[in-house]
C-alpha positions as CSV (number, residue, x, y, z in Angstrom):
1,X,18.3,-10.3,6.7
2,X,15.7,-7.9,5.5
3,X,11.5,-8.7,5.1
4,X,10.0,-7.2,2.6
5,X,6.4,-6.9,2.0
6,X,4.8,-6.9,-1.6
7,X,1.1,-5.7,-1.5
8,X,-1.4,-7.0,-4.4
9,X,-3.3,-5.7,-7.1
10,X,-4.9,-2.2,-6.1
11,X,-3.5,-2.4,-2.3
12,X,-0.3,-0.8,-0.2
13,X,1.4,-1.0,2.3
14,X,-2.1,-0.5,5.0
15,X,-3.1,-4.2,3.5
16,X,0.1,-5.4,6.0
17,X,-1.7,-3.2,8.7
18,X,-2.7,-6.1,10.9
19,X,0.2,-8.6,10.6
20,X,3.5,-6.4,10.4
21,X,3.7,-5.1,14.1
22,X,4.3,-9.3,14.9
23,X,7.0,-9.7,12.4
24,X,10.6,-9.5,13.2
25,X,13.4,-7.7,11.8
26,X,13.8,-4.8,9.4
27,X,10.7,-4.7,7.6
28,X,10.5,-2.8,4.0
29,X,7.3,-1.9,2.1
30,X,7.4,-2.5,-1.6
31,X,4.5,-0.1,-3.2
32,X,2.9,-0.5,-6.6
33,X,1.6,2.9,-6.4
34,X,5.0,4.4,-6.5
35,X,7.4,1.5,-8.1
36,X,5.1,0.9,-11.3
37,X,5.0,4.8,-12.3
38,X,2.4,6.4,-14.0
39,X,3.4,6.0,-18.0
40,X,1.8,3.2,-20.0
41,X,4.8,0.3,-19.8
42,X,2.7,-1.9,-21.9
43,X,5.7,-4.9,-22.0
44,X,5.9,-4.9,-18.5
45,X,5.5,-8.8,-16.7
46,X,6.2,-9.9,-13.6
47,X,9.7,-11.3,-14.0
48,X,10.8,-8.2,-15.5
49,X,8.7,-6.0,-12.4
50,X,11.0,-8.3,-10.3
51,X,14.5,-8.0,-11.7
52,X,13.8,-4.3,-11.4
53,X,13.0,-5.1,-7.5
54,X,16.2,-6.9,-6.7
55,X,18.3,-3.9,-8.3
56,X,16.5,-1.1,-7.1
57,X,16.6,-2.8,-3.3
58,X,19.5,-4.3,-3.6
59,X,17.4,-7.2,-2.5
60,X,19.8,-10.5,-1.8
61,X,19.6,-14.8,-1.3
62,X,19.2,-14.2,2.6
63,X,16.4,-11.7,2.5
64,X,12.7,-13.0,3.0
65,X,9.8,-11.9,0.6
66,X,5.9,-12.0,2.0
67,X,3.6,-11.3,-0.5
68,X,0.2,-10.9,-0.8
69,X,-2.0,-11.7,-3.5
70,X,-0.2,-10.4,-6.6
71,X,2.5,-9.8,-4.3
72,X,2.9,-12.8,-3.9
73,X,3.2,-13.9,-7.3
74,X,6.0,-11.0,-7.7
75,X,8.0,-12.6,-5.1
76,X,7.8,-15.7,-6.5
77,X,9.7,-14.4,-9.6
78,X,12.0,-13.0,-7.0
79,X,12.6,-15.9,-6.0
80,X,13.1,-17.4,-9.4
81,X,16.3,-15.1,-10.3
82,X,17.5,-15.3,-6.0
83,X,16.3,-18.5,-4.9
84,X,15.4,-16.4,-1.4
85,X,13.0,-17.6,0.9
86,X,9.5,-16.2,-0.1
87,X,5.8,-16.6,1.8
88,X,2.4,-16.3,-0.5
89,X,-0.6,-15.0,1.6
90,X,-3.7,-15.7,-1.2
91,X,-1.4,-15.7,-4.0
92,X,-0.7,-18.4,-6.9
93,X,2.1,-19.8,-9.0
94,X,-0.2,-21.0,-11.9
95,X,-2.2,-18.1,-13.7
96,X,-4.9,-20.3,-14.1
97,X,-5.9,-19.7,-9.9
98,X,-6.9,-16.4,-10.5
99,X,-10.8,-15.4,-11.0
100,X,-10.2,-13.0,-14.2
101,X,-12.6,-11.4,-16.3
102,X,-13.9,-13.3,-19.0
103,X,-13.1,-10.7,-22.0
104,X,-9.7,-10.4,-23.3
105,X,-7.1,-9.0,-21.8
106,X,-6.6,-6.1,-24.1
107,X,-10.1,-5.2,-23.7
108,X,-9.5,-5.4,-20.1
109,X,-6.7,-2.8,-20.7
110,X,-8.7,-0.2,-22.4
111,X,-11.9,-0.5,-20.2
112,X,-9.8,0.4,-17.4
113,X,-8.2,3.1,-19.4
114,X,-11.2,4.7,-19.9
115,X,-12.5,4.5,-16.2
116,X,-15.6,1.6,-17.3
117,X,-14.2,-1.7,-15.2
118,X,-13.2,0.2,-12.5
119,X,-15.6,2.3,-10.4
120,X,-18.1,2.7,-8.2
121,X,-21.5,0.7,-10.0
122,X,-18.7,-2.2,-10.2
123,X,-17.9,-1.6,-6.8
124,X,-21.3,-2.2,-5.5
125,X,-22.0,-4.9,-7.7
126,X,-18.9,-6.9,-6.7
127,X,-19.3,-5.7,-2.7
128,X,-23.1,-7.4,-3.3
129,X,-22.5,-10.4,-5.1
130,X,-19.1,-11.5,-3.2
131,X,-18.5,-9.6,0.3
132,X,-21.7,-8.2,1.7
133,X,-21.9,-8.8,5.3
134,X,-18.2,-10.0,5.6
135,X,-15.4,-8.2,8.2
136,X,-13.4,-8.1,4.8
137,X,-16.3,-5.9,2.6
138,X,-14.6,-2.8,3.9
139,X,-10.9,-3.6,3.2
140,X,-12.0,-4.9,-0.3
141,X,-14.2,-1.5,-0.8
142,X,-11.3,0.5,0.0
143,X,-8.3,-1.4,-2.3
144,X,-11.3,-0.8,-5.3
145,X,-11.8,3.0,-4.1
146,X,-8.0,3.5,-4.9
147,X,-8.2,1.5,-8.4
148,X,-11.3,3.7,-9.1
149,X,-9.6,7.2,-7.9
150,X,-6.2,6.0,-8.7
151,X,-3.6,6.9,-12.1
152,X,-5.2,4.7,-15.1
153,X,-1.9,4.1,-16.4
154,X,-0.7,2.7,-13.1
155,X,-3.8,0.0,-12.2
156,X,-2.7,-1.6,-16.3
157,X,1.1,-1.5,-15.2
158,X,-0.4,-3.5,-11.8
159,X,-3.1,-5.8,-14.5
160,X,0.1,-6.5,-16.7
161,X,2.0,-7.8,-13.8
162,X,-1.0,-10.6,-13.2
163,X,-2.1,-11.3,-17.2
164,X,1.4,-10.2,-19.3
165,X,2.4,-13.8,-20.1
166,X,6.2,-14.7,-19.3
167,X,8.3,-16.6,-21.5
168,X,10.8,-17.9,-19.1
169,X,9.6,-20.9,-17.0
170,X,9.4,-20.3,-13.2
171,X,11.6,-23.4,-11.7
172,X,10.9,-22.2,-7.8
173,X,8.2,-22.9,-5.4
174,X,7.3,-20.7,-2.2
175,X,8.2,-21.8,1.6
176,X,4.8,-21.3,2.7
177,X,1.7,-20.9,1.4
178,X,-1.4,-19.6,3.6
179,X,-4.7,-19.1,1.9
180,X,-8.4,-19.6,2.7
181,X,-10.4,-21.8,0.8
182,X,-13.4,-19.5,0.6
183,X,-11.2,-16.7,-1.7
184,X,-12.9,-15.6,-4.4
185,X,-9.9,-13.5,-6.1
186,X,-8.0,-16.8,-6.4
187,X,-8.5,-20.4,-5.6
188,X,-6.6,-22.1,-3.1
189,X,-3.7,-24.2,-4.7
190,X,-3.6,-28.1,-5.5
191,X,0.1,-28.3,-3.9
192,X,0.4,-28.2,0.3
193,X,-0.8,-24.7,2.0
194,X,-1.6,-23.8,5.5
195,X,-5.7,-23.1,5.5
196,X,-6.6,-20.2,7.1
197,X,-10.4,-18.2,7.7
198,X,-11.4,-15.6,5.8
199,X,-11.3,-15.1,2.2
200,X,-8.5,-13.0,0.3
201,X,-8.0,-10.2,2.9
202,X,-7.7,-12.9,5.8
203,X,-4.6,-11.5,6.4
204,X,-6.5,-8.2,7.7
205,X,-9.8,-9.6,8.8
206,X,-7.9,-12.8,10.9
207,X,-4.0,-11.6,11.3
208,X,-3.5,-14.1,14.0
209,X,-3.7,-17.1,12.0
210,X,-2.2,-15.4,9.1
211,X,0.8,-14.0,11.3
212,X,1.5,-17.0,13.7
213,X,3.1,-19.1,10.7
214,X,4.9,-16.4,9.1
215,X,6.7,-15.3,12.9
216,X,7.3,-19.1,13.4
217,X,9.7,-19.3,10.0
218,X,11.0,-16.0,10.4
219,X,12.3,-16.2,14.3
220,X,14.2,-19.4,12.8
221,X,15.6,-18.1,9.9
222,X,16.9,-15.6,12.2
223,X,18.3,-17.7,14.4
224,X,20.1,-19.4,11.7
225,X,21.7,-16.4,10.5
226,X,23.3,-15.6,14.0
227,X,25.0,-18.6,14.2
């Protein structure tokens, strides 16, 4: 049994910083950065982002997914074509939860093409209107410092994972969900979650809460396995 660990929109694997030292077992880092590439791939979705992830990991039914934020949603196509056991951290499995722009999404697409959505008078607007005076301003400051600085093509690839529409139903739901009610990225679900403080990077700015539910499932999974 093998954890792997999807980061969201803009982040890698540093977002896991805080929580990944608790977690047991092997533990393997899934990267947009690197995975996505850096050529326009303007059909890409999620489902198809992960039937790429199972072949290229060889990822299988007894392996565990923890994904955050956009992550999340990635594993929970995983776990659509598995049926492996995934964990959400601020994620969503209706599109409808996330706080998008309200311009169209091929605008969207060509403003970040051209560097206008993006960089650093967005930055401080956003820092000021949603996380000034927060533990998580700084960790939200620097996942938008490497969607300013990083490869144009690459932050659509990740944008195309969240807004490309899929036209196969998911038929799965996650283990676990944690979220914080406060998260201003996406709202916390309708169905069952575990609440946690914070906002979307609670996960960084209040591990503890974040981590204690995720060891919990994992240590008996794990002990399922070795019997």
């Amino acid at each position: 049994m093998r954890v792997f660990l999807v980061p969201g929109f803009g982040e890698d694997a540093s977002i896991f910083d805080k929580i990944y030292p608790h977690l047991p077992g092997e533990k393997i880092f899934l990267n947009p950065w690197e995975l996505l590439g850096n050529q326009p791939r303007p059909e890409l979705n999620a489902l198809q982002y992960a039937k790429q992830l199972v072949n290229w990991h060889a990822i299988k039914q007894e392996d565990i997914l923890i994904g955050h934020s956009t992550g999340g949603w990635v594993a929970l196509y995983i776990k659509h074509i598995l049926n492996c056991s995934i964990i959400q951290i601020s994620s969503w499995t209706e599109k409808e939860k996330v706080v998008k722009p309200s311009t169209n999404t091929k605008l969207v697409y060509w403003l970040t093409k051209k560097g206008l959505l993006f960089n650093s008078l967005t930055k401080r607007l956003l820092i000021k209107k949603n996380y000034q005076g927060k533990p998580s301003a700084p960790v939200f400051a620097f996942v938008f410092d490497k969607l300013i600085k990083g490869n144009k093509n690459n932050v659509n690839n990740q944008l195309r994972l969240i807004f490309n529409d899929v036209p196969e139903p998911v038929t799965v739901e996650p283990d676990i969900r944690i979220h914080a009610k406060p998260d201003n990225i996406v709202k916390y679900p309708d169905q069952p979650f575990l609440e946690v403080p914070g906002d979307h990077f609670s996960l960084y700015t209040h591990p503890e809460e974040v981590y204690a539910p995720i060891v919990a499932f994992l240590e008996v999974r794990m002990a399922g396995s070795s019997q």
